[in-house]
RODO-2510 file (C-alpha; in nm, 4 decimals, decimal comma):
residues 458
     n   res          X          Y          Z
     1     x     0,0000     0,0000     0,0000
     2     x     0,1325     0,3073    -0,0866
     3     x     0,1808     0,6320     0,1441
     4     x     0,0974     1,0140     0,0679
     5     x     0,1538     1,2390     0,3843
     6     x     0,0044     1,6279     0,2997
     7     x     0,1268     1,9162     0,4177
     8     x    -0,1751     2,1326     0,5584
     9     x    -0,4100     1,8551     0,5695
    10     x    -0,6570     2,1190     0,6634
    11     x    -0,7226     2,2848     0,3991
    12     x    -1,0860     2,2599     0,1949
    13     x    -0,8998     2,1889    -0,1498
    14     x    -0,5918     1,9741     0,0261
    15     x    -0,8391     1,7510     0,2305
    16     x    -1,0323     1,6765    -0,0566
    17     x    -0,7529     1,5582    -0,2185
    18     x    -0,6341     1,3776     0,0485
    19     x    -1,0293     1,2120     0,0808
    20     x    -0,9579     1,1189    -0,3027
    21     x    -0,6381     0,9138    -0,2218
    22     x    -0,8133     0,7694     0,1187
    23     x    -1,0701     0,5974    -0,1233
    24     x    -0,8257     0,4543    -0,3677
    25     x    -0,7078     0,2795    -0,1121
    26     x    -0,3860     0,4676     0,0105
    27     x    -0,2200     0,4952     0,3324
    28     x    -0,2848     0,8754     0,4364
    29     x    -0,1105     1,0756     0,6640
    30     x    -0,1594     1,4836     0,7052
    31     x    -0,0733     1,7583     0,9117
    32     x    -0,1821     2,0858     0,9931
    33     x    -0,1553     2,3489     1,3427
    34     x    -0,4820     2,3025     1,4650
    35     x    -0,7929     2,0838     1,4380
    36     x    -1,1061     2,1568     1,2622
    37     x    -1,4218     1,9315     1,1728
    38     x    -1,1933     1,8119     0,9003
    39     x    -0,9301     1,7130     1,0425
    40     x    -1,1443     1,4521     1,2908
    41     x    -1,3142     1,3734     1,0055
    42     x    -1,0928     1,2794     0,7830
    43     x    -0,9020     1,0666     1,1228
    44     x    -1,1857     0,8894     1,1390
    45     x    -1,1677     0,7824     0,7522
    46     x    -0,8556     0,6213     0,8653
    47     x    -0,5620     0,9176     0,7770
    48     x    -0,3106     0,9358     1,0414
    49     x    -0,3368     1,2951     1,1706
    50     x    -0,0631     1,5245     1,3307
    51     x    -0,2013     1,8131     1,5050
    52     x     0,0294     2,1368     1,5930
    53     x     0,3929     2,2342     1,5503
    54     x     0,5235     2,0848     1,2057
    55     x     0,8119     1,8788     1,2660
    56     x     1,0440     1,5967     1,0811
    57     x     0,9100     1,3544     1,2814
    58     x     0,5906     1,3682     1,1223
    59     x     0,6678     1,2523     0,7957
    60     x     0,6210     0,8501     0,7777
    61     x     0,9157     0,6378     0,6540
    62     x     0,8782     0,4991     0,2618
    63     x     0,6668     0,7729     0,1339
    64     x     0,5853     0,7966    -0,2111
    65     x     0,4812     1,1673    -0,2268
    66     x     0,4513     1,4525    -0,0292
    67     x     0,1794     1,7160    -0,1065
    68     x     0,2050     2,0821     0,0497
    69     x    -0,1159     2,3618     0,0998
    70     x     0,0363     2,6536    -0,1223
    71     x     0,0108     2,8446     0,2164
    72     x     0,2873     2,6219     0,3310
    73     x     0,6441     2,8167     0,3725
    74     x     0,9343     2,6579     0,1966
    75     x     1,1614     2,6106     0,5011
    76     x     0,8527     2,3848     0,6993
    77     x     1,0471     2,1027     0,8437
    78     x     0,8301     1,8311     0,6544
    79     x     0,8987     1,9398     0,3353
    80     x     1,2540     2,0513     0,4016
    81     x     1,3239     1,6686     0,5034
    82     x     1,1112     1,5298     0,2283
    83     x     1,3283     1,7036    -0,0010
    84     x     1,6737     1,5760     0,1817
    85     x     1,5381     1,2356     0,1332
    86     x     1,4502     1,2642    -0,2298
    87     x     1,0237     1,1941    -0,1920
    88     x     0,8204     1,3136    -0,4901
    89     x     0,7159     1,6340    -0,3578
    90     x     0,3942     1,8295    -0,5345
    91     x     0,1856     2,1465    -0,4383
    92     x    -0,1778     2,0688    -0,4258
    93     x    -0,2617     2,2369    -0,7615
    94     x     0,0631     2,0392    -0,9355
    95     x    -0,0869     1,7035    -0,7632
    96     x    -0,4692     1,8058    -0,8681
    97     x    -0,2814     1,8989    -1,2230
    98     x    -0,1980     1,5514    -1,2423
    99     x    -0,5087     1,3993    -1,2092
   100     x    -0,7248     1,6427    -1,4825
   101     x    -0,4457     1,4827    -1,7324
   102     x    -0,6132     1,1970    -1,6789
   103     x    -0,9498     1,2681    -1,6861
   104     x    -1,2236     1,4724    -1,9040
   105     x    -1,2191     1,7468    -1,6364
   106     x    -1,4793     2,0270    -1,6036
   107     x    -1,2854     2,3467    -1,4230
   108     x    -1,4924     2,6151    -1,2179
   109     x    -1,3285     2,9269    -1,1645
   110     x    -1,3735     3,2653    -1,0725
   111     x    -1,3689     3,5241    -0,7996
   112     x    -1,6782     3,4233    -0,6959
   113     x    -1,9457     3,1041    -0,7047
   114     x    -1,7163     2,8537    -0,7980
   115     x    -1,7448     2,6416    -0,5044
   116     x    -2,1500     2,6601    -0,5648
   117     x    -2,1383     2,6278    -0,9570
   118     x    -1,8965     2,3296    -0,9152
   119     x    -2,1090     2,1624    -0,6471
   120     x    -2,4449     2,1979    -0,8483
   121     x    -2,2344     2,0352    -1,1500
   122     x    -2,1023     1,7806    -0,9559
   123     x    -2,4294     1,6837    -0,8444
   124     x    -2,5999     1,7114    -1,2172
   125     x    -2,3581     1,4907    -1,3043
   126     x    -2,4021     1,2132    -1,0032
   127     x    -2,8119     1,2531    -1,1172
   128     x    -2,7784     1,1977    -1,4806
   129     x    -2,5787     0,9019    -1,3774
   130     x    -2,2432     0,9711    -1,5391
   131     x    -2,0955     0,8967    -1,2113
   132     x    -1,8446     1,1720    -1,1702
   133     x    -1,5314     1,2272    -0,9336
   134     x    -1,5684     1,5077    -0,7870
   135     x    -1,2795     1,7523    -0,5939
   136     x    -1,4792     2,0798    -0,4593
   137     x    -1,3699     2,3183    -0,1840
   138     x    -1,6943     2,2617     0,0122
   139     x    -1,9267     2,0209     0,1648
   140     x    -2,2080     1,8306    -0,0160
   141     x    -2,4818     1,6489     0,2038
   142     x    -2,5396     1,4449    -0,1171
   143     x    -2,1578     1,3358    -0,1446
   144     x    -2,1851     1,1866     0,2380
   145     x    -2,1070     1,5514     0,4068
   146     x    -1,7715     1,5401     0,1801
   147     x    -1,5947     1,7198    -0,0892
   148     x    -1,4577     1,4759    -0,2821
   149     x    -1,6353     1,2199    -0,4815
   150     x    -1,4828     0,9306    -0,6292
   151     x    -1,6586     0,7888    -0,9134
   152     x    -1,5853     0,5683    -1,2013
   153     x    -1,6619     0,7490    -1,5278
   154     x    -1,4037     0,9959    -1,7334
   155     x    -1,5530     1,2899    -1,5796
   156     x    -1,3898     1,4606    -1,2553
   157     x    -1,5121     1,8368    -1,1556
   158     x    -1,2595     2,0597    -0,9936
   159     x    -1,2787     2,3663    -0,8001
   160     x    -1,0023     2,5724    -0,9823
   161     x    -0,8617     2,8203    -0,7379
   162     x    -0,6982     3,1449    -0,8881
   163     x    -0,4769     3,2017    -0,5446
   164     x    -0,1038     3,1933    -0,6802
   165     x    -0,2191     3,1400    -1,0248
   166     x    -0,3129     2,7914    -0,8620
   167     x    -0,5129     2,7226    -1,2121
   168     x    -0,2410     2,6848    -1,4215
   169     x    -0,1486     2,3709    -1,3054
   170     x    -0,4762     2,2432    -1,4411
   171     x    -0,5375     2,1075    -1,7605
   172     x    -0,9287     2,1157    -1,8074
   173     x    -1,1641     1,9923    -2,1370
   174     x    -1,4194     2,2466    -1,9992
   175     x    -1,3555     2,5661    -1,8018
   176     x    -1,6441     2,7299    -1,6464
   177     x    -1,6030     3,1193    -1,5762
   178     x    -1,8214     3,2482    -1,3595
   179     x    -1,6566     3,6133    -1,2175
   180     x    -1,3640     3,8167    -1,1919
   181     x    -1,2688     4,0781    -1,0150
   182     x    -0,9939     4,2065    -0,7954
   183     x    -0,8755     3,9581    -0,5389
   184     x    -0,5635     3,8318    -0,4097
   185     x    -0,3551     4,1295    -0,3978
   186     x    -0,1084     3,9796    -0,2403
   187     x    -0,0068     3,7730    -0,5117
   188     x    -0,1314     3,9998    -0,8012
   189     x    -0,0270     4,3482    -0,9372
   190     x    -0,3829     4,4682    -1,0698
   191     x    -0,6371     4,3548    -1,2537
   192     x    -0,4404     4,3855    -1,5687
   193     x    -0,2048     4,1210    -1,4033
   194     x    -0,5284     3,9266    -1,3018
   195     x    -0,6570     3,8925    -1,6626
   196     x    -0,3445     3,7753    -1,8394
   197     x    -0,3329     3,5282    -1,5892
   198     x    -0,6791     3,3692    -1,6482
   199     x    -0,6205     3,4142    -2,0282
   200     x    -0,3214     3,1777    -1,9733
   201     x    -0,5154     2,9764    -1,7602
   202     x    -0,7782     2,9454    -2,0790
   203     x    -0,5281     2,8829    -2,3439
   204     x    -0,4991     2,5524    -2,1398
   205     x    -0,7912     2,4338    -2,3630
   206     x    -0,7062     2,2163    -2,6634
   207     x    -0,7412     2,4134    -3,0218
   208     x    -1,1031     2,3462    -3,1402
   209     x    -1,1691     2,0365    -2,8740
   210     x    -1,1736     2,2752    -2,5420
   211     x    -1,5349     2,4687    -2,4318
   212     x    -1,5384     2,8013    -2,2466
   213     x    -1,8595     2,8175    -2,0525
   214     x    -1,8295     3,2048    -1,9871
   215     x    -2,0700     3,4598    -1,7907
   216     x    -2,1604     3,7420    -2,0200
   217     x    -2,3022     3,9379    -1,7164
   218     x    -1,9443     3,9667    -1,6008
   219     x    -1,7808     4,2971    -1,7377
   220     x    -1,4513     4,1771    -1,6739
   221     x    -1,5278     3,8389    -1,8265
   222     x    -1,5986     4,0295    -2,1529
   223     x    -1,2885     4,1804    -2,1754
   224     x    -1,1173     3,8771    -2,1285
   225     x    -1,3630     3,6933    -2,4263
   226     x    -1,2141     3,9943    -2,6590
   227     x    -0,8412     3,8623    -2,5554
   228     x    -0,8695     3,5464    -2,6725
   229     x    -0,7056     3,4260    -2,9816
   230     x    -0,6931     3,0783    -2,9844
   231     x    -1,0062     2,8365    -3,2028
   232     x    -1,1530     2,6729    -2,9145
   233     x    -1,5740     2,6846    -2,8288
   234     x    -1,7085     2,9394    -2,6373
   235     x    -2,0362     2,9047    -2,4801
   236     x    -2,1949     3,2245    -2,2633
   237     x    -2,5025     3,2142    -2,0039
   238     x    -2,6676     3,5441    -1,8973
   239     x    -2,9632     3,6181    -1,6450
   240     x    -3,1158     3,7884    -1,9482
   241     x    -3,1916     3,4271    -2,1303
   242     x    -3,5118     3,2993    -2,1025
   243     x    -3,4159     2,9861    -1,8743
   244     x    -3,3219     3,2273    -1,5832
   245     x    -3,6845     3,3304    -1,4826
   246     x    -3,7678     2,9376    -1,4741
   247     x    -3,4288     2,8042    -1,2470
   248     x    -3,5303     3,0777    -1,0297
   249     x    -3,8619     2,9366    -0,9558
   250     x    -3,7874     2,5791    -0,9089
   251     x    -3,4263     2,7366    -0,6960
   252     x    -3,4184     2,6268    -0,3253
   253     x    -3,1777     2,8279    -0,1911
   254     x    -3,2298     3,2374    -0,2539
   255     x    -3,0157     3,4899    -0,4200
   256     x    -2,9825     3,6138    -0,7671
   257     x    -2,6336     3,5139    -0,8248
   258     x    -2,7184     3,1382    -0,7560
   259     x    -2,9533     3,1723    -1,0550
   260     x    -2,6271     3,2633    -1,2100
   261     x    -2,4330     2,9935    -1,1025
   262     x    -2,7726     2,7658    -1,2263
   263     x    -2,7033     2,8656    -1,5704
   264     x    -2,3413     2,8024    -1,5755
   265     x    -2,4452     2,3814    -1,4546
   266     x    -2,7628     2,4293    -1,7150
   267     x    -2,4331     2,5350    -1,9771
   268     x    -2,2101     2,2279    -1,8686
   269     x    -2,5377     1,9899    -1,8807
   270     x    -2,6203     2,0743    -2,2918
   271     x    -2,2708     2,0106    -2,3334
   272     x    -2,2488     1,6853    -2,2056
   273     x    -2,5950     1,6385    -2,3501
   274     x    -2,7948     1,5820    -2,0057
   275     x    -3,1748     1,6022    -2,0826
   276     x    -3,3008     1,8896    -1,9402
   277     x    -3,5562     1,8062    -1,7109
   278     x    -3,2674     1,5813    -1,5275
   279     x    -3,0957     1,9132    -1,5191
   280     x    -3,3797     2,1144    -1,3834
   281     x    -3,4621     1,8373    -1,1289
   282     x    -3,1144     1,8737    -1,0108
   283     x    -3,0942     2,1981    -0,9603
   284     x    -3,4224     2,2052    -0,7959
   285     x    -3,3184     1,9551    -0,4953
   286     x    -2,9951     2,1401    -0,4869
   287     x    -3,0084     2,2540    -0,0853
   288     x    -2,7136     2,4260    -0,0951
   289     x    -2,3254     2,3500     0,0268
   290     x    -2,1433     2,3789     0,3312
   291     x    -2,1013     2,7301     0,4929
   292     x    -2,2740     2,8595     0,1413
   293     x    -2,5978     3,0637     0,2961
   294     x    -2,6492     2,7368     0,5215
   295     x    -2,9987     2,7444     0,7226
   296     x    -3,1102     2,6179     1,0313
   297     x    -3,3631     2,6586     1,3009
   298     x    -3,1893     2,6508     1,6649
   299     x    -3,2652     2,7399     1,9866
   300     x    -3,0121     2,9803     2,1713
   301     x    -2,9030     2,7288     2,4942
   302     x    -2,9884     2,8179     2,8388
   303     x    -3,3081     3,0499     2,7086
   304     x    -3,6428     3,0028     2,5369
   305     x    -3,5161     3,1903     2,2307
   306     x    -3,5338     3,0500     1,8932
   307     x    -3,3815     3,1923     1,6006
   308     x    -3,2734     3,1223     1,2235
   309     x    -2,9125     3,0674     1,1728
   310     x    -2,7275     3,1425     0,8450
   311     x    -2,4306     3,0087     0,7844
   312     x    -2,1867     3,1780     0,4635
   313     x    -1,8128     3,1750     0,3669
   314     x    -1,9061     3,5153     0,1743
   315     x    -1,4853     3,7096     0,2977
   316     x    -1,4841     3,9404    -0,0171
   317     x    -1,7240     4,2646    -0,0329
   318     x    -1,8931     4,1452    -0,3501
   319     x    -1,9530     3,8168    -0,1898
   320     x    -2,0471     3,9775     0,1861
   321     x    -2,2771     4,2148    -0,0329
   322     x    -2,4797     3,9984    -0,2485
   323     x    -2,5153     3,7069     0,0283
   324     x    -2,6584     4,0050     0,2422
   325     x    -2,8944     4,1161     0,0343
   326     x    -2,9983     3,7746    -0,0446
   327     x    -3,0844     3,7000     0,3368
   328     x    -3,3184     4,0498     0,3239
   329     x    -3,4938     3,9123     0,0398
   330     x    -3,5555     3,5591     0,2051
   331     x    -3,6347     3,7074     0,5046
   332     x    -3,7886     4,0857     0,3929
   333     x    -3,9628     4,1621     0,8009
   334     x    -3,7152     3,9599     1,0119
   335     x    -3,4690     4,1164     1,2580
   336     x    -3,1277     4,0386     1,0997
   337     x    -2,7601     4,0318     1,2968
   338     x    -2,4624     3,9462     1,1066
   339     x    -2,1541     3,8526     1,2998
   340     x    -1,8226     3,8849     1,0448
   341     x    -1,5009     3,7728     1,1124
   342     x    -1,2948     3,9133     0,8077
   343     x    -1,0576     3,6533     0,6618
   344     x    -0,6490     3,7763     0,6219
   345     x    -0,4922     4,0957     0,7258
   346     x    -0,3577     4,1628     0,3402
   347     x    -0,7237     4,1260     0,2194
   348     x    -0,8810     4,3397     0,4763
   349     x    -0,6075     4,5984     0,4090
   350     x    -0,6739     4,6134     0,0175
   351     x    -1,0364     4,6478     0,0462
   352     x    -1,0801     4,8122     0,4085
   353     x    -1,2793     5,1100     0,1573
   354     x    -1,4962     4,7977    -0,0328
   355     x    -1,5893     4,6593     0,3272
   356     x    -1,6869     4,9972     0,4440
   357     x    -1,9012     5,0840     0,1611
   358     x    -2,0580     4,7406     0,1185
   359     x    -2,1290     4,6637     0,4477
   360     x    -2,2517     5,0177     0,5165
   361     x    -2,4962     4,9846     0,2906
   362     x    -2,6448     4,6280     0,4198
   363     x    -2,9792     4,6587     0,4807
   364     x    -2,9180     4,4719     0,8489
   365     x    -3,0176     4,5662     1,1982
   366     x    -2,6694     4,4913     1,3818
   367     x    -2,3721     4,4315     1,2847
   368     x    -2,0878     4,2403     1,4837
   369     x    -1,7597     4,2395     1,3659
   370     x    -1,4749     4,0447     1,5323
   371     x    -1,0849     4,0335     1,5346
   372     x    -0,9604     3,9494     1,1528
   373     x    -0,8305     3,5666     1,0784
   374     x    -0,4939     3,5634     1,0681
   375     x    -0,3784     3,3039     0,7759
   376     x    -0,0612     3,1510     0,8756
   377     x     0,2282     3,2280     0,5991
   378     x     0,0030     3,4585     0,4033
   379     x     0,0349     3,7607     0,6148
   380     x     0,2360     4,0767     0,5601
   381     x     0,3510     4,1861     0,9281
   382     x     0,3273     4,5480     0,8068
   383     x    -0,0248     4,5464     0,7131
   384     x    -0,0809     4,3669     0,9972
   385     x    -0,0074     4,7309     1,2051
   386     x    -0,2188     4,9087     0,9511
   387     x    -0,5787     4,7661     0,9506
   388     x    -0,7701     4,6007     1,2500
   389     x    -1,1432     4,4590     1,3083
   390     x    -1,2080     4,7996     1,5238
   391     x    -1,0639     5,0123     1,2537
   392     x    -1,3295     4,8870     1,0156
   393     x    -1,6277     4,9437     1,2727
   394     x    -1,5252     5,2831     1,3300
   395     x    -1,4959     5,3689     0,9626
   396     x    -1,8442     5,2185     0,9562
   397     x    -1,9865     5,3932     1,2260
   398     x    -1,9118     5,6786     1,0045
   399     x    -2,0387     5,5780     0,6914
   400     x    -2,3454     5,3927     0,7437
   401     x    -2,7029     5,5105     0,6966
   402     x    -3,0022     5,4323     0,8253
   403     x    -3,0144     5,0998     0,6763
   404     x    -2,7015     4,9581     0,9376
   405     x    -2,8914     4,9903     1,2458
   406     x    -2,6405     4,9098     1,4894
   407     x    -2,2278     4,8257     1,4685
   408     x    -2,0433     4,6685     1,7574
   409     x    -1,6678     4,5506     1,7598
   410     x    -1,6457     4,2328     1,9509
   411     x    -1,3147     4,1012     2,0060
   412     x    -1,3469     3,6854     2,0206
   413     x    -1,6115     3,4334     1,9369
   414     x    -1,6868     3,3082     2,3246
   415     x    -1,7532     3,6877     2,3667
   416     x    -2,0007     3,7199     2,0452
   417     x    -2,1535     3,4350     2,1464
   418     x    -2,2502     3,5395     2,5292
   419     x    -2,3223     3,8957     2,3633
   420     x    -2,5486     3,6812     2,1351
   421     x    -2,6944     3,4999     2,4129
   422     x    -2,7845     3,8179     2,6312
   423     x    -2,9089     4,0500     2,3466
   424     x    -3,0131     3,8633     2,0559
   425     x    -3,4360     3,9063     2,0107
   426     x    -3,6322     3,5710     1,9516
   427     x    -3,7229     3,4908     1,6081
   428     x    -3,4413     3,7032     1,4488
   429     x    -3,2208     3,6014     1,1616
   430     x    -2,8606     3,5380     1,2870
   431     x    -2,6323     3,5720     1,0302
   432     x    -2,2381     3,3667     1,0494
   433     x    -2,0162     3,5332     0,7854
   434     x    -1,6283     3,4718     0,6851
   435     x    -1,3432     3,2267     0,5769
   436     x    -1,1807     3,1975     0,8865
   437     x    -1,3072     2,9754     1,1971
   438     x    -1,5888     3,1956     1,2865
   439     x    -1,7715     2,9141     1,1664
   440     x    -1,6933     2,7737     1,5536
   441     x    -1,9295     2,9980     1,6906
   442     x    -2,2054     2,7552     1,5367
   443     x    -2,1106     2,4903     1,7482
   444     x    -2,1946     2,6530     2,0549
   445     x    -2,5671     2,6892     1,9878
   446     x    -2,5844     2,3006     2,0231
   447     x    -2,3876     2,2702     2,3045
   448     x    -2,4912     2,2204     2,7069
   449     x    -2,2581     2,4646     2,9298
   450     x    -2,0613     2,1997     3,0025
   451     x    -1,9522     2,0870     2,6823
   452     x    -1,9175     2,4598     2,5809
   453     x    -1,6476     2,5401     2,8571
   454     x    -1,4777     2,2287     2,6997
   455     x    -1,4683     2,3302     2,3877
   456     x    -1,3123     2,6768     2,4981
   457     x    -1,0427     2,4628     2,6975
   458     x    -0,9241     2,3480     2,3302
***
């Protein structure tokens, strides 16, 4: 039996991977600083987990490869020695690169909706019973609570991330573009920088074989269509066609923008020549992914309250402003409170005026924002001095209108949550938004005291 240890076993995209190599019957071992849901979940799959401090020792003797989380540094112990001993060593996008060589792969990118788009197409695909694999960077209730798939057909759909021009490892028969707009400025110059990369990333597709499945809402997507020289197919899905009003009545989860990312699956599904109605029945039990505008009833413990608790990853101000104004129009007389944790220093920093404007216009009744996620080896220590969670209420206090009823700076989750407890109104809309772990707070609204002050001890 062969042996893969990853680097960063973590990760959404990484532990996927590592769930892929898990069911073809590999010996997996991971490690990453701290534990998460995915981390116990994939130890009780049967990986052999390594929780804190990277170290030499953690790397199991006779390894055949070694794959790293781009976030990890180049001097990490675990890679340093993998490299002294002469192990295969691959990033997670050259290790994912490998495997769309060997499949008819169907890429999702874009700034934003990729996770969703690829999730829905995933799914269409598992329905019209082409049995795909499937490698997403969320959570499908269908796929077991997992994201990763492993089917037997040609088809695998990928979540191609744009991080550190990630995509260009990838080697797709189908790219799906659903956004793009300025993001990881950390990595990228501008948006000029930003464009040439995905027009690399599209000249990927073979001459006259490869599909573009392009959204011709998308400004920026249009001037990237004009840049394109090379003969390949180029298929484009708008709200404006006449299938949009009809996904948006049979949609179960709200939110223009998922219509959207409906037509981009309806796009992939006349490709692959999926009857429609399989499509539109697909779509139609689609309930949504992990963390994306997840809903649940719960009662606050230790009072009589009950409330409706949204769940979202949305860390980017187009993303925090669209997923906001989709919970108003689900719920259009509920009291709403959002509680954001934002997600990197760098990012925060770069759009600090986006996140003012956006969330100053959100049409909520209290706002919570807590310290900013630190992402370990993506931070600039500078920026880190510039830009703070009570920076960005105070530049909100400022801003806001009517609409933002209330702003608070909250330091920690435990704190939110006890400020949660003692203030939140019964029957309100409670609203969990970011990349980072704020997604912990959830866990305390099933907990007894007891297991809460455990929890904390962690």
């Amino acid at each position: 039996m062969q042996k893969i240890h990853f680097i960063g076993i973590g990760g959404i995209g990484v532990s996927a991977l590592a769930r892929f190599y898990l069911k073809k019957g590999y010996q997996v071992s991971g490690s990453d600083l701290v534990s998460s849901e995915i981390t116990d979940e994939l130890k009780r799959n049967g990986a052999k987990i390594f929780i804190g401090r990277h170290s030499q020792k953690n790397l199991p003797s006779n390894v055949w490869k070694v794959v790293y989380s781009p976030a990890v540094s180049f001097d990490n112990p675990e890679l340093q020695k993998a490299k002294k001993l002469k192990i295969k060593i691959q990033s997670y996008p050259e290790a994912l690169g490998e495997l769309t060589k060997q499949y008819f792969t169907i890429a999702v990118s874009g700034t934003h909706g990729k996770s969703t788009t690829s999730a829905m197409i995933g799914l269409m695909l598992t329905k019209a019973k082409l049995d795909p694999t499937v490698i997403i960077g969320t959570k499908l209730k269908e796929f077991h609570n997992s994201n990763c798939r492993v089917g037997k057909s040609k088809y695998l759909v990928i979540e191609a991330d744009e991080y550190k021009a990630s995509f260009l490892c990838y080697w797709p028969s189908v790219i799906v573009l659903t956004s793009i707009e300025r993001e990881h400025l950390d990595y990228y110059k501008n948006l000029r920088h930003i464009l040439k990369t995905y027009l690399d990333y599209v000249n990927h597709l073979k001459e006259r074989k490869g599909v573009l499945v392009a959204n011709q809402d998308d400004k920026n997507i249009r001037k990237l269509l004009k840049l394109i020289k090379k003969d390949i197919r180029i298929k484009k899905y708008s709200l404006t066609q006449k299938e949009a009003k009809e996904i948006k009545q049979i949609m179960a989860i709200p939110g223009i923008h998922n219509v959207s990312n409906a037509l981009a699956a309806l796009e992939v599904g006349k490709l692959l020549n999926i009857k429609k109605e399989v499509v539109l029945k697909s779509l139609s039990s689609f309930k949504g992914s992990w963390r994306r505008f997840e809903i649940e009833k719960v009662k606050i413990p230790e009072t009589k309250k009950k409330i409706i608790l949204i769940n979202d990853y949305a860390h980017h101000p187009t993303e925090l402003q669209v997923t906001l104004k989709a919970a108003r129009e689900k719920f259009p007389q509920k009291n709403i409170w959002v509680i954001f944790q934002p997600h990197q220093y760098q990012r925060t920093f770069y759009f600090f005026k986006d996140f003012v404007k956006k969330l100053s216009l959100a049409e909520i009744n209290h706002l919570i924002i807590i310290d900013i996620y630190d992402v370990a080896g993506r931070e600039n220590q500078l920026l880190k001095e510039k830009v703070s969670a009570k920076k960005l209420v105070e530049a909100i206090k400022k801003k806001r209108n009517k609409r933002v009823a209330k702003v608070s700076y909250i330091p920690n989750i435990e704190e939110a949550f006890d400020f949660l407890k003692n203030n939140l109104p019964s029957g309100s809309v409670l609203m969990i938004v970011g990349a980072g772990d704020i997604y912990n707070i959830n866990q305390y609204f099933h907990l007894t005291q007891k297991q809460k002050k455990e929890t904390i001890k962690k």
